[in-house]
Backbone of each chain as ProteinMPNN parsed JSONL, in Angstrom:
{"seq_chain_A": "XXXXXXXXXXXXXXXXXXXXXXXXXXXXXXXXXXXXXXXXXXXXXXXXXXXXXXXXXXXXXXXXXXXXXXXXXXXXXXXXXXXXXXXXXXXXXXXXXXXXXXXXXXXXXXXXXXXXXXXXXXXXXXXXXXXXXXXXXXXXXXXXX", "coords_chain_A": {"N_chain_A": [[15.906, -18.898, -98.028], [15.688, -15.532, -97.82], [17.862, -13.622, -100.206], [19.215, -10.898, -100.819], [19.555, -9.354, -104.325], [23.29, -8.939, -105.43], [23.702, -6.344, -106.589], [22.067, -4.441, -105.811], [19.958, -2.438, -103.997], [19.56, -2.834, -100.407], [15.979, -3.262, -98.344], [15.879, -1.355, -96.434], [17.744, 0.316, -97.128], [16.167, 1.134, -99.874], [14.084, 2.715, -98.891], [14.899, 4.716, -97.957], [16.378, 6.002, -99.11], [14.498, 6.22, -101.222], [12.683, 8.772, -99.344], [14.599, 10.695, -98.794], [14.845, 11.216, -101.905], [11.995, 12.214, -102.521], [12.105, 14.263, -100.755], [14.179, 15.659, -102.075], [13.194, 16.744, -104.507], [10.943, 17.582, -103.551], [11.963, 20.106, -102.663], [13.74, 20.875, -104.623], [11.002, 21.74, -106.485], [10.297, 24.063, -104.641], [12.289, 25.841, -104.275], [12.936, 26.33, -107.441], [10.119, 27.67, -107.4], [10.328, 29.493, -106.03], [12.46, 30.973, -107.51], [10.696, 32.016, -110.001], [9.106, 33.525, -108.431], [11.012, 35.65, -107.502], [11.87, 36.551, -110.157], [9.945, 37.687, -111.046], [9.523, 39.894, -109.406], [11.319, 41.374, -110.239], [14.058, 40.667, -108.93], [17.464, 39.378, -110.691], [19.301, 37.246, -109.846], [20.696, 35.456, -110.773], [21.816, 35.012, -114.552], [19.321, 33.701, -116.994], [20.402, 30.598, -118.633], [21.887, 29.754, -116.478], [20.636, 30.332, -113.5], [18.625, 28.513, -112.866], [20.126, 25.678, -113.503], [21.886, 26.017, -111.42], [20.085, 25.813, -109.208], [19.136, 23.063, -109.654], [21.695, 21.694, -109.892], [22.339, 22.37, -107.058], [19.841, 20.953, -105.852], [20.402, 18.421, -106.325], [23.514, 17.795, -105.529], [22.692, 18.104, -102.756], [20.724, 15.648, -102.719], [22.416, 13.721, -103.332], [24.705, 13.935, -101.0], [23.325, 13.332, -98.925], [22.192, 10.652, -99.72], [24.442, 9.29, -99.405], [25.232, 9.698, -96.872], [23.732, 9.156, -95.489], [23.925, 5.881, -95.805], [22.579, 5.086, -98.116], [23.638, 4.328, -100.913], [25.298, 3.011, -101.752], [25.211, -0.837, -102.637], [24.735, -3.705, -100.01], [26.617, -5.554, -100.147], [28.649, -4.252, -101.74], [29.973, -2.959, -100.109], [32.207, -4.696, -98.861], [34.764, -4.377, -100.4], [37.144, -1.742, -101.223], [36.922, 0.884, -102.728], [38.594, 2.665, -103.427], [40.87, 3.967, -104.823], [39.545, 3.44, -107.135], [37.48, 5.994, -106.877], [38.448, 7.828, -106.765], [40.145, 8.475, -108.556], [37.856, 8.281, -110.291], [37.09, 11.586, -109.569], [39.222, 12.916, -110.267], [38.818, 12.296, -113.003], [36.591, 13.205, -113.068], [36.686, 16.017, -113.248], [39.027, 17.13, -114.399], [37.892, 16.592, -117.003], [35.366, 18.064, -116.618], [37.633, 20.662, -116.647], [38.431, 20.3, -119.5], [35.473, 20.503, -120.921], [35.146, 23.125, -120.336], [37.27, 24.847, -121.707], [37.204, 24.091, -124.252], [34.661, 24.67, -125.07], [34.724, 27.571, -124.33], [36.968, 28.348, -126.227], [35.353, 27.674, -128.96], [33.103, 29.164, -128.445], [33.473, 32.411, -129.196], [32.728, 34.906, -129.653], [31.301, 37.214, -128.493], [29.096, 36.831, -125.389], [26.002, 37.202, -123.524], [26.02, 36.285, -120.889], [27.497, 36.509, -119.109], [29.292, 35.158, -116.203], [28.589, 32.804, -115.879], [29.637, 30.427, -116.729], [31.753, 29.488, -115.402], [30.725, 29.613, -112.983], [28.589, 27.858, -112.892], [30.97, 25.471, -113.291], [32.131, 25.672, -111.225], [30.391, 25.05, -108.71], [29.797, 22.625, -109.493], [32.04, 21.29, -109.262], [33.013, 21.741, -106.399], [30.493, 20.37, -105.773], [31.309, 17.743, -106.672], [33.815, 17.402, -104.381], [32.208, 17.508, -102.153], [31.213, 15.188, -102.03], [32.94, 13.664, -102.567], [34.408, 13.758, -99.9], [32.746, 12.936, -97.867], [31.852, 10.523, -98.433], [34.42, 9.503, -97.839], [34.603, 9.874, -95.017], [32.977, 8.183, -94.509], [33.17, 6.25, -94.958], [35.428, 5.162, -93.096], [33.99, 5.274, -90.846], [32.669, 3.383, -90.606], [34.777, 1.068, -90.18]], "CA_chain_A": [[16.228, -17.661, -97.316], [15.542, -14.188, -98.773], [19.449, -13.409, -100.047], [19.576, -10.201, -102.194], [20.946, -9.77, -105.545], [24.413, -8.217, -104.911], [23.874, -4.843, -107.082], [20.673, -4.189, -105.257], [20.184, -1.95, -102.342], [18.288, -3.522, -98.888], [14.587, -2.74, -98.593], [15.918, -0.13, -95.638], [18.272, 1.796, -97.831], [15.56, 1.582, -100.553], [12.753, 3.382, -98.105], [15.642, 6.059, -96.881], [16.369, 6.645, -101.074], [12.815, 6.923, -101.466], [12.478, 9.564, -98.635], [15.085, 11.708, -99.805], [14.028, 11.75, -103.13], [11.042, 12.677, -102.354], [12.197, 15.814, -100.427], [14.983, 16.589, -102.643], [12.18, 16.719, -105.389], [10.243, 18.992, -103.168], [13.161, 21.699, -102.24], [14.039, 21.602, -106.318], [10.137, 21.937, -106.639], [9.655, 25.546, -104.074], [13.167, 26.449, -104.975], [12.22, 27.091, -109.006], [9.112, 28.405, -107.491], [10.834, 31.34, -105.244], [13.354, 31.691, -108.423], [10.138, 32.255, -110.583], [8.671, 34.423, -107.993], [12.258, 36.789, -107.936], [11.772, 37.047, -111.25], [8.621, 38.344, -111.332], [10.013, 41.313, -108.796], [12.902, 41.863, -111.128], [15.592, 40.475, -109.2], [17.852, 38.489, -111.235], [20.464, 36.901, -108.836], [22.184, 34.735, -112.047], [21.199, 35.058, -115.824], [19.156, 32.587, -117.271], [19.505, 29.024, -117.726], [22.379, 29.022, -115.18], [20.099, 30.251, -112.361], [17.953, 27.02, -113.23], [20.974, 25.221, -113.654], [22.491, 25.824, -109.939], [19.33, 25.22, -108.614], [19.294, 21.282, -110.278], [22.954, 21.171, -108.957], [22.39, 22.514, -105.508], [19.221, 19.414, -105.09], [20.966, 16.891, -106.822], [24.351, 17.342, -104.163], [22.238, 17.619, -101.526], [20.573, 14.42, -102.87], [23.38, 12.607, -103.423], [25.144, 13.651, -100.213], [22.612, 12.704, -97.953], [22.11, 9.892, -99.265], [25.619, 8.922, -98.892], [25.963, 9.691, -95.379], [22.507, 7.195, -94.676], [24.374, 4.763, -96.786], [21.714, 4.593, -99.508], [24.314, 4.849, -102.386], [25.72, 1.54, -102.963], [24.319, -1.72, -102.06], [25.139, -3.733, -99.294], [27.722, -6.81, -101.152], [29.771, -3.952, -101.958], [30.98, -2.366, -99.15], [33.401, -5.412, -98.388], [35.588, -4.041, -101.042], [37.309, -1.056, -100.975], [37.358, 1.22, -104.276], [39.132, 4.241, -102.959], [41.28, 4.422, -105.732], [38.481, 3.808, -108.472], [36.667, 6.566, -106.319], [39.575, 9.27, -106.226], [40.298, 8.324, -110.246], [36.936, 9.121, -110.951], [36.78, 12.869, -109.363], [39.847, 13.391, -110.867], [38.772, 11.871, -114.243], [35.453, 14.149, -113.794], [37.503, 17.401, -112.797], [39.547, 16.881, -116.148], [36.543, 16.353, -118.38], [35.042, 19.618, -116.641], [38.042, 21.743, -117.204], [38.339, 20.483, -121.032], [34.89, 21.123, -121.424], [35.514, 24.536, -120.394], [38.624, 25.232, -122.27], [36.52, 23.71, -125.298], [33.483, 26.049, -124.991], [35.569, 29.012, -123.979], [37.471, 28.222, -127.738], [34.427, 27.585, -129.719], [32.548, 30.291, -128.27], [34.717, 33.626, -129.118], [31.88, 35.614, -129.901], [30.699, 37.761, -127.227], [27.656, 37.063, -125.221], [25.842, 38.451, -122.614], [25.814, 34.843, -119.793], [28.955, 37.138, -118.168], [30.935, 34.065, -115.843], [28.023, 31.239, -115.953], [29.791, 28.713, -116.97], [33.045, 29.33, -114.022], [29.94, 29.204, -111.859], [28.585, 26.517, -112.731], [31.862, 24.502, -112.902], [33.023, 25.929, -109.712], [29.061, 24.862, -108.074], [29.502, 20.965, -109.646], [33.43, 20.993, -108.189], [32.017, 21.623, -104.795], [29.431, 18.84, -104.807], [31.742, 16.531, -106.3], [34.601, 17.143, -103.509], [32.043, 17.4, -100.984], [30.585, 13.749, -101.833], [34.407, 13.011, -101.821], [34.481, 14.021, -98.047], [31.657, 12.612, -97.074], [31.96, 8.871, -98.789], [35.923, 9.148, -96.58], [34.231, 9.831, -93.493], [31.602, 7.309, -94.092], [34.008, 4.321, -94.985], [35.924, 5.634, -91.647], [33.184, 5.367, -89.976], [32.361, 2.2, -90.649], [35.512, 0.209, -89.864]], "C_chain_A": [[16.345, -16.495, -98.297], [17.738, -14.027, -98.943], [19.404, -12.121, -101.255], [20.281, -10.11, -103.129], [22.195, -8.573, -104.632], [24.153, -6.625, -105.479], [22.363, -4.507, -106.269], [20.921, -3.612, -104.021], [19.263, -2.844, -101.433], [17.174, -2.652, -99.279], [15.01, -0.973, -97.481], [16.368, 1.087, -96.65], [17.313, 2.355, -98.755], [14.273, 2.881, -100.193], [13.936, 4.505, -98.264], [15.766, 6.696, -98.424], [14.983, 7.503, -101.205], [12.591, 8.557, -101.032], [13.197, 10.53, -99.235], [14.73, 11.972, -100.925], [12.993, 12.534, -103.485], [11.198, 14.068, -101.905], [13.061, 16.667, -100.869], [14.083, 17.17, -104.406], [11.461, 18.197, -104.661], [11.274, 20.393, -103.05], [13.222, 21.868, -103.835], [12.661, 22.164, -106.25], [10.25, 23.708, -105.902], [11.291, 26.147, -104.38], [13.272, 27.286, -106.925], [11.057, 28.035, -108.989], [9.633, 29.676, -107.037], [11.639, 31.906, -106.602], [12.358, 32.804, -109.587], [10.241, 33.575, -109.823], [9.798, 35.791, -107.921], [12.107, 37.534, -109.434], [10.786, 38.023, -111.769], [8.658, 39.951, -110.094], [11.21, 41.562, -108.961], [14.042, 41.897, -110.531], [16.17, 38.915, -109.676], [18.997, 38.319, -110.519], [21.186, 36.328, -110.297], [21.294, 34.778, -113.32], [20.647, 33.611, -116.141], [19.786, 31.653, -118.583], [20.319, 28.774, -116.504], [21.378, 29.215, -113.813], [19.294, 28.876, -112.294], [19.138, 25.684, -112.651], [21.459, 24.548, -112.095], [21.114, 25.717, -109.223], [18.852, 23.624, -108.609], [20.424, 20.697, -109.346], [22.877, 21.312, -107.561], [21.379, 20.817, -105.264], [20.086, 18.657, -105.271], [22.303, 16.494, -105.909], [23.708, 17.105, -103.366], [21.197, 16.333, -101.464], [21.356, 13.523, -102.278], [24.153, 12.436, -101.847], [24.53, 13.305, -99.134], [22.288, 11.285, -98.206], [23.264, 8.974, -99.36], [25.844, 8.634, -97.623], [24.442, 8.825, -94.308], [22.935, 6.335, -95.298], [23.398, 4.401, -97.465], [22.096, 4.392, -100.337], [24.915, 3.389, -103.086], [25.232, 0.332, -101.674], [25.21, -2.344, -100.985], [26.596, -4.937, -99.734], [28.925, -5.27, -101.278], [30.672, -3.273, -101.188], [32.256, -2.863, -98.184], [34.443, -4.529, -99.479], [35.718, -2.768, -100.78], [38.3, 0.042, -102.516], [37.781, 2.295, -104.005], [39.861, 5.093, -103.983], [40.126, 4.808, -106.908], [37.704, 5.412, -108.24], [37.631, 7.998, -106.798], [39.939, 9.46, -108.048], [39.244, 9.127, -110.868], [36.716, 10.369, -110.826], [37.722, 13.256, -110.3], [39.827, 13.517, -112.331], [37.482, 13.282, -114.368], [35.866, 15.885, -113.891], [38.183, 17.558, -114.192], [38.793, 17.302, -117.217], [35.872, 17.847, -117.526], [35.997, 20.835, -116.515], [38.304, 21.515, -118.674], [37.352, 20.91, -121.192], [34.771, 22.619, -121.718], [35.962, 24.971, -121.4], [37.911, 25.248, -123.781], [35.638, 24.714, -125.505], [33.861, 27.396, -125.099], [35.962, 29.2, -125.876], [36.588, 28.171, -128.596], [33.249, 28.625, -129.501], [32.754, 31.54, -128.089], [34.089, 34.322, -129.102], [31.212, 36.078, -128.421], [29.283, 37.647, -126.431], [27.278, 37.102, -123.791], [25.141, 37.61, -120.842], [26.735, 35.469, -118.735], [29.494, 35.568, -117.708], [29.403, 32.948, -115.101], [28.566, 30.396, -115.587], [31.229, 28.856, -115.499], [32.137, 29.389, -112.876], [29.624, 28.028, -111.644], [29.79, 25.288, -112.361], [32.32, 24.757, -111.535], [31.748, 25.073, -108.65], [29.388, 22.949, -107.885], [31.097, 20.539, -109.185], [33.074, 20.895, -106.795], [31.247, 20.453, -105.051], [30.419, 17.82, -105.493], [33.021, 16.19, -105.138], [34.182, 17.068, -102.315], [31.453, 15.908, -100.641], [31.79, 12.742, -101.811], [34.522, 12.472, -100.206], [33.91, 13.006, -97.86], [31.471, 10.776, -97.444], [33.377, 8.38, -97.701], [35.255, 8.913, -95.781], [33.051, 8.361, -93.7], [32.498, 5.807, -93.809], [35.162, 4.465, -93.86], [35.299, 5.596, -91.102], [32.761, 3.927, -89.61], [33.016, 0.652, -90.761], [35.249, -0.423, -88.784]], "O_chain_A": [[16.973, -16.516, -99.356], [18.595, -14.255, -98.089], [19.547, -12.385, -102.449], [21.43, -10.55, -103.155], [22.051, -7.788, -103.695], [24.444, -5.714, -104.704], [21.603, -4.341, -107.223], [21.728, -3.978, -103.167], [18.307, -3.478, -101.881], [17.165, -1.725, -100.09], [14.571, 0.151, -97.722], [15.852, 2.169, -96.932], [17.214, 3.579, -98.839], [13.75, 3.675, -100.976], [13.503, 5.384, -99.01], [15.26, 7.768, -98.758], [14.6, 8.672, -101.258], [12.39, 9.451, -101.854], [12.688, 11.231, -100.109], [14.218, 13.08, -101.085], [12.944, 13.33, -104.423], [10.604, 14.99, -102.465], [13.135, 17.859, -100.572], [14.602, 17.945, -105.21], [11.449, 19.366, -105.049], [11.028, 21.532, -103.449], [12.792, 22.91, -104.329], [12.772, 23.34, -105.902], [10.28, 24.606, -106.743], [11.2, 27.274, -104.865], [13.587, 28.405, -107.328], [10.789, 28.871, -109.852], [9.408, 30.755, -107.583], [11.555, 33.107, -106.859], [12.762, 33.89, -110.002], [10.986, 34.504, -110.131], [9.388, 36.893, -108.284], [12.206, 38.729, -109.715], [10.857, 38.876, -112.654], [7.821, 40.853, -110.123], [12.051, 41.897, -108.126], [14.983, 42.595, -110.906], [15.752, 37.801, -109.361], [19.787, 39.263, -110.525], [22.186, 36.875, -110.763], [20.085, 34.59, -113.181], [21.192, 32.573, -115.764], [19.556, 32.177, -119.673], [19.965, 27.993, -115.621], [21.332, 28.25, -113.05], [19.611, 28.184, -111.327], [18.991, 24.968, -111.661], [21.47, 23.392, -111.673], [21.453, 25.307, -108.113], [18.281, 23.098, -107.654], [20.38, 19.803, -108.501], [23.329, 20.418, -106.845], [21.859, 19.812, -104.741], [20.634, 18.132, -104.301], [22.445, 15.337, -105.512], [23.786, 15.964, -102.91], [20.816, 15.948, -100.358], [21.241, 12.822, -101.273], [24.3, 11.315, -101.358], [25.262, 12.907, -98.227], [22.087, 10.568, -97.225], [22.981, 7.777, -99.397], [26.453, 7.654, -97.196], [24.26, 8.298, -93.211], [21.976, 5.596, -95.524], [23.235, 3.181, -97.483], [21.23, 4.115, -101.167], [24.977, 2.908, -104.217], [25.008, 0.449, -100.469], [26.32, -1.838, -100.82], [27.663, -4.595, -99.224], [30.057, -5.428, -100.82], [31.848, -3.024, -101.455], [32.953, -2.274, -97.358], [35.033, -3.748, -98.732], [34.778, -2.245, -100.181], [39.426, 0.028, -103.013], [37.099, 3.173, -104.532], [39.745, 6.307, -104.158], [39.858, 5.897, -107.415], [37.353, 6.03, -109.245], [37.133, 9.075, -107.126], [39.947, 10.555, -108.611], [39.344, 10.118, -111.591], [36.11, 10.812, -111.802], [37.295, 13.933, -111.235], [40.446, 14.376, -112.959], [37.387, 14.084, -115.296], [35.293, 16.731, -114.577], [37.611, 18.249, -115.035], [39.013, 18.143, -118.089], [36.08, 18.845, -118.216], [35.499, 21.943, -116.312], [38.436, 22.576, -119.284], [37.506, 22.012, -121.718], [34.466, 23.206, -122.756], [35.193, 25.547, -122.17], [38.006, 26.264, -124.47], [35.983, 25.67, -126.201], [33.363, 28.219, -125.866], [35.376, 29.98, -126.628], [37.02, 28.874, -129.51], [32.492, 28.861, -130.443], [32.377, 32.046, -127.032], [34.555, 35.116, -128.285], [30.759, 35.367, -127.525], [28.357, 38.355, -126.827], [28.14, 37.042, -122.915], [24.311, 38.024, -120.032], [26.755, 35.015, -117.591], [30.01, 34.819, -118.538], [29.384, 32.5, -113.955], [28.394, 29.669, -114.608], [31.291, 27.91, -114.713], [32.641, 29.234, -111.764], [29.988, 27.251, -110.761], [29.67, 24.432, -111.484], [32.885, 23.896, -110.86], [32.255, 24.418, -107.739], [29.314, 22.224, -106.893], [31.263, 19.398, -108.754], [32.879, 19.823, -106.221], [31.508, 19.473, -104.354], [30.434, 16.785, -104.827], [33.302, 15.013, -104.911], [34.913, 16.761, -101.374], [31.246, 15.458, -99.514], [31.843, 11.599, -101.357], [34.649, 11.396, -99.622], [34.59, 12.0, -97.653], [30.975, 9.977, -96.649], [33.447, 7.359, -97.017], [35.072, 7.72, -95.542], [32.494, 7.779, -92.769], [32.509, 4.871, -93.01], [35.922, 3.498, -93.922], [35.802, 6.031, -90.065], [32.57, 3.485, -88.477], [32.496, -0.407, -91.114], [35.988, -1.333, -88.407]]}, "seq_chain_B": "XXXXXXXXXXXXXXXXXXXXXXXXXXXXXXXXXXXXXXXXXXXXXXXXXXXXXXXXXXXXXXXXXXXXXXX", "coords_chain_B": {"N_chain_B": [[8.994, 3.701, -81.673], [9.931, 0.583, -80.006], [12.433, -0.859, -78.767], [14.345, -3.695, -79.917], [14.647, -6.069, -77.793], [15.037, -8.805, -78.235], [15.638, -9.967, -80.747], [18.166, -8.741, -80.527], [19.59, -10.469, -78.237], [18.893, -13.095, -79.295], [20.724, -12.607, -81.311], [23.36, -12.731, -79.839], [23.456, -14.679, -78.805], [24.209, -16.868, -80.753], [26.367, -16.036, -80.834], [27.241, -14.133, -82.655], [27.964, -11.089, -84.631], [26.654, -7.65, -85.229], [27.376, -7.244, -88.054], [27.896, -10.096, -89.075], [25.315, -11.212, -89.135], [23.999, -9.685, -90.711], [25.827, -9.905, -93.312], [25.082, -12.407, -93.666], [22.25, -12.494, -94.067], [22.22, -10.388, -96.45], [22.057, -7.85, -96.349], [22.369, -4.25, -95.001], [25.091, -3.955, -91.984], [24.063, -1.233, -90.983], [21.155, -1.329, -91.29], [20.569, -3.674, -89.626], [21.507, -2.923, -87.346], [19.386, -0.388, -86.771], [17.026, -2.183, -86.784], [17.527, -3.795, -84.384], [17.288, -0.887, -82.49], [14.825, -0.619, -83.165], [14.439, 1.702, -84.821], [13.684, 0.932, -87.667], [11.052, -0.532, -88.816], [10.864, -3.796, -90.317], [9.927, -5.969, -93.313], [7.735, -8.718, -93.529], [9.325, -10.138, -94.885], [12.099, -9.956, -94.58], [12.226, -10.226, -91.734], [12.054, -12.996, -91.327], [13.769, -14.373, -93.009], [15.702, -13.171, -91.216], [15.149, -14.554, -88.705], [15.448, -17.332, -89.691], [18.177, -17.642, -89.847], [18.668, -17.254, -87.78], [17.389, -19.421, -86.744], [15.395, -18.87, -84.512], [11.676, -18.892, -84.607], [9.467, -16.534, -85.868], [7.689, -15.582, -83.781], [9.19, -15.604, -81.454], [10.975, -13.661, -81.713], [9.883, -11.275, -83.055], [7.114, -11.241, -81.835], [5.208, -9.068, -79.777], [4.411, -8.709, -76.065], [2.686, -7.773, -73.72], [3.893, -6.829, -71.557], [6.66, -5.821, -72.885], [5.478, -3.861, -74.32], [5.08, -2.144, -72.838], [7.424, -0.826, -72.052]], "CA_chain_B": [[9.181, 2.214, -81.734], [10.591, -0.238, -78.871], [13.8, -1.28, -78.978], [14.291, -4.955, -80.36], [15.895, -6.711, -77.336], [15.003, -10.21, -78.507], [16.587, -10.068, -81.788], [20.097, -9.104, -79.881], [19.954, -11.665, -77.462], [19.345, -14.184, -79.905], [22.185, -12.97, -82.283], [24.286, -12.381, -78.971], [23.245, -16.22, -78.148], [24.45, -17.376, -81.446], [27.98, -15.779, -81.257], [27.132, -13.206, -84.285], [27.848, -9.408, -84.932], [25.592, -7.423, -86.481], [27.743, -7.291, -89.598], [27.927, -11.714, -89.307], [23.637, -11.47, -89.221], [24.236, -8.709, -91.886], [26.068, -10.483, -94.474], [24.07, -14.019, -93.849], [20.977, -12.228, -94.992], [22.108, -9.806, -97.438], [21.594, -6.655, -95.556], [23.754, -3.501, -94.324], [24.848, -3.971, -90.371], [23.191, -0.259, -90.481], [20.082, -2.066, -91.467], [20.173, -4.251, -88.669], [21.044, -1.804, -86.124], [18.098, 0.149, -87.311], [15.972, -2.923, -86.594], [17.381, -3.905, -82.968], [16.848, 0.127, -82.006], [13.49, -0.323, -83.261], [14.123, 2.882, -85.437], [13.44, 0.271, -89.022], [10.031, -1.81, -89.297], [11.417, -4.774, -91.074], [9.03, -6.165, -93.816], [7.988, -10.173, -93.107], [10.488, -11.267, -95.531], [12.855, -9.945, -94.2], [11.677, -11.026, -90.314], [12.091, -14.002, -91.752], [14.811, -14.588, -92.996], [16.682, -13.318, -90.07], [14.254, -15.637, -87.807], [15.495, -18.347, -90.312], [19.503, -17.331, -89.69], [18.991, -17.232, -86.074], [16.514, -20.669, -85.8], [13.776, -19.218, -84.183], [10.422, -18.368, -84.647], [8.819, -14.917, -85.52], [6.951, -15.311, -82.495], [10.446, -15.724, -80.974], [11.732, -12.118, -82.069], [8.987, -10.124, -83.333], [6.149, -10.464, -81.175], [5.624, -8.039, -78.706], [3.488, -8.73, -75.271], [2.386, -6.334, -73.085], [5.228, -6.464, -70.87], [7.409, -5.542, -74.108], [4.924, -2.746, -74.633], [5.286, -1.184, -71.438], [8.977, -0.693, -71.298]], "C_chain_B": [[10.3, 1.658, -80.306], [11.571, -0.831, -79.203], [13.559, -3.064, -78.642], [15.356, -6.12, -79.714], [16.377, -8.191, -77.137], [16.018, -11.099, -79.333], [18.183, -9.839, -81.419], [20.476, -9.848, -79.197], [20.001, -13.09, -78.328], [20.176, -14.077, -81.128], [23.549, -13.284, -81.441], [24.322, -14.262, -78.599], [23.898, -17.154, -79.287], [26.054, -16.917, -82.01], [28.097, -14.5, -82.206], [27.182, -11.946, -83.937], [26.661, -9.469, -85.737], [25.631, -7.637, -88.159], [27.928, -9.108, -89.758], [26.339, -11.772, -89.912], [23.633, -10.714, -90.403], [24.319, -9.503, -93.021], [25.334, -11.892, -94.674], [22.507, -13.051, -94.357], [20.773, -11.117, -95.803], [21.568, -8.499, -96.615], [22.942, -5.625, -95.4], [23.813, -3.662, -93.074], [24.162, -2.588, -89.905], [21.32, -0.748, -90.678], [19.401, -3.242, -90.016], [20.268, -3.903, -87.037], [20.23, -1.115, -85.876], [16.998, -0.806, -86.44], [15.901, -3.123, -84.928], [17.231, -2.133, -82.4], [15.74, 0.21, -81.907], [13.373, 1.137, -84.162], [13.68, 2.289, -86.94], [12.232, -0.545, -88.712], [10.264, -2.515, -90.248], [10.173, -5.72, -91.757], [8.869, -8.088, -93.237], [9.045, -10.58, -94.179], [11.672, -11.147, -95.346], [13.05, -10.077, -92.417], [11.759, -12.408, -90.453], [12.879, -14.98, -91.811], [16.057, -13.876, -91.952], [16.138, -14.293, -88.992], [15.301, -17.203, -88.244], [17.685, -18.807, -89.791], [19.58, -17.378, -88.484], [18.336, -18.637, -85.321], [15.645, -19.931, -84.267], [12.795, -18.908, -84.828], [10.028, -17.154, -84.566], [8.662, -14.449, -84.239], [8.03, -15.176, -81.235], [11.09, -14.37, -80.6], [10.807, -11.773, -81.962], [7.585, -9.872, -82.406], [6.015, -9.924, -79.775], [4.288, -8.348, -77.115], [3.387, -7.784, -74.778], [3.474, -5.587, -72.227], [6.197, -5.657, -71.984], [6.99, -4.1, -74.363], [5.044, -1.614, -73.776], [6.571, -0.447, -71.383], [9.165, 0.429, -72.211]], "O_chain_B": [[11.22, 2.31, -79.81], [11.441, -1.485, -80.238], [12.968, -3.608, -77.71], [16.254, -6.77, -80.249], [17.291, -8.711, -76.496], [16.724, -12.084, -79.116], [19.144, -10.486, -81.836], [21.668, -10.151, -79.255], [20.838, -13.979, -78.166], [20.396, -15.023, -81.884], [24.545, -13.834, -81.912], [25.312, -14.849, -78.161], [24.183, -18.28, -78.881], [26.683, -17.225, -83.023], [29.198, -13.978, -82.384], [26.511, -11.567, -82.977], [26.012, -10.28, -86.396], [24.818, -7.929, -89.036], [28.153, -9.368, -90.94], [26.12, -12.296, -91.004], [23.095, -11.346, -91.312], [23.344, -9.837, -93.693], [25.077, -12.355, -95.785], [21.911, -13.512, -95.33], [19.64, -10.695, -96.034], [20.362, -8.473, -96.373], [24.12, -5.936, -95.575], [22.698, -3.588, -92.557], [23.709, -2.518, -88.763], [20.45, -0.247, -89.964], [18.254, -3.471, -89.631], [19.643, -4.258, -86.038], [20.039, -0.966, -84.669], [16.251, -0.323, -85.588], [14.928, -2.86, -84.221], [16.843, -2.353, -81.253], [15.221, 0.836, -80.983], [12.27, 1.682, -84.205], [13.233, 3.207, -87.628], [12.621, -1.576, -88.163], [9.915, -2.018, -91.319], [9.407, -6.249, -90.951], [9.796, -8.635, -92.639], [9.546, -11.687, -93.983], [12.463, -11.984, -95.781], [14.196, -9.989, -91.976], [11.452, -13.032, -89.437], [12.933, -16.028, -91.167], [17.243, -14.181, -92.079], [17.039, -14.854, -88.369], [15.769, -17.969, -87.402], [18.211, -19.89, -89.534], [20.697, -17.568, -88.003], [18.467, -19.009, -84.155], [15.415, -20.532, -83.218], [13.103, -18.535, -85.96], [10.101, -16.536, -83.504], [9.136, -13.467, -83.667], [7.687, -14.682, -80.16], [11.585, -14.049, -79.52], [10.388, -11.761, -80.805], [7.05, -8.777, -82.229], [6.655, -10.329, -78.804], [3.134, -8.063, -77.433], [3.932, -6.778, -75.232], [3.825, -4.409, -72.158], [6.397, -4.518, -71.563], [7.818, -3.216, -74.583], [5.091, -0.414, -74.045], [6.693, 0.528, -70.642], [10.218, 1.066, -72.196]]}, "name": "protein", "num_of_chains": 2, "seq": "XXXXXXXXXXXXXXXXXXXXXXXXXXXXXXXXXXXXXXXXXXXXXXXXXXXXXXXXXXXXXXXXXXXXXXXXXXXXXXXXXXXXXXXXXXXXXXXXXXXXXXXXXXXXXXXXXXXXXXXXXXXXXXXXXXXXXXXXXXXXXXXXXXXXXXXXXXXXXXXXXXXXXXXXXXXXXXXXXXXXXXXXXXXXXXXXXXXXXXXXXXXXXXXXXXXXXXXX"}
């Protein structure tokens, strides 16, 4: 009898991965292209590399949280267990590690330069997708009692 | 796709949730709800091995007559 390995997703979730991928590939893809094209009629919405930057982060949440909420994200063996803590540890562990980096950068970079508030964008951009893949993993494992 | 009302009668005939048929063949129960909606085309190896978990025959579940087609 076919029995998958345990770290392995099903062939379904693997197709639904696939799919997304595929179209979070395309949106990054015509998203860099419209950013180009702005550029090329001189408006600059964010200095570069963050405009780049939040365009990576915007696909890559809306990657990740979609394919959260089709349960593509972890295989099927593990959803008997229930890592809520490990889960809630880790935002908090990554929230940490992106305000030291800050704090770090901010200190090592005294010298004036001309990015204006980048980097409190960016961190504020990758806070959002990781509290919204928070949400959205709750509701799922609520959903699925 | 036609909704797969073979495959629920013969898990429904064997006592089993989706999540019982689920975990016997390594699957998510969204995986196998998928399949009885008919919204998942399930590859043969995995037609298979739920065939195999339920004791019948492909031809049992999966194939479709005309009547089947109609509905």
């Amino acid at each position: 009898m076919m029995k998958t390995d345990k770290n392995e997703l099903d062939e379904m979730q693997k197709a639904i991965r696939d799919r997304i991928g595929n179209q979070s590939f395309m949106l990054m893809f015509y998203l860099l292209l419209l950013d180009i094209g702005l550029y090329g009629f001189g408006i600059r919405w964010l200095v570069y590399p963050a405009n780049v930057m939040v365009i990576l982060i915007v696909c890559m949440a809306i990657y990740l949280v979609r394919i959260i909420a089709k349960n593509s994200y972890l295989p099927p063996q593990t959803h008997k267990t229930k890592p809520i803590f490990r889960l809630v540890l880790t935002v908090i562990f990554a929230v940490i590690l992106a305000i030291a980096i800050a704090m770090f950068c901010g200190k090592i970079s005294s010298f004036p330069t001309d990015n204006g508030n980048s980097a409190i964008i960016l961190f504020i951009v990758s806070l959002i997708g990781l509290v919204i893949a928070l949400i959205v993993s709750i509701i799922k494992r609520n959903d699925n009692k | 796709m036609n909704k797969n009302l073979k495959l629920k009668s013969a898990r429904a005939a064997k006592d089993m949730s989706q999540k019982d048929l689920a975990e016997a063949i390594g699957v998510t129960r969204q995986t196998i709800n998928a399949i009885e909606n008919g919204d998942y085309n399930p590859s043969i190896k995995l037609c298979i091995s739920i065939c195999k978990v339920l004791d019948k025959s492909l031809n049992d579940i999966f194939w479709e007559d005309d009547n089947d087609e109609n509905r």
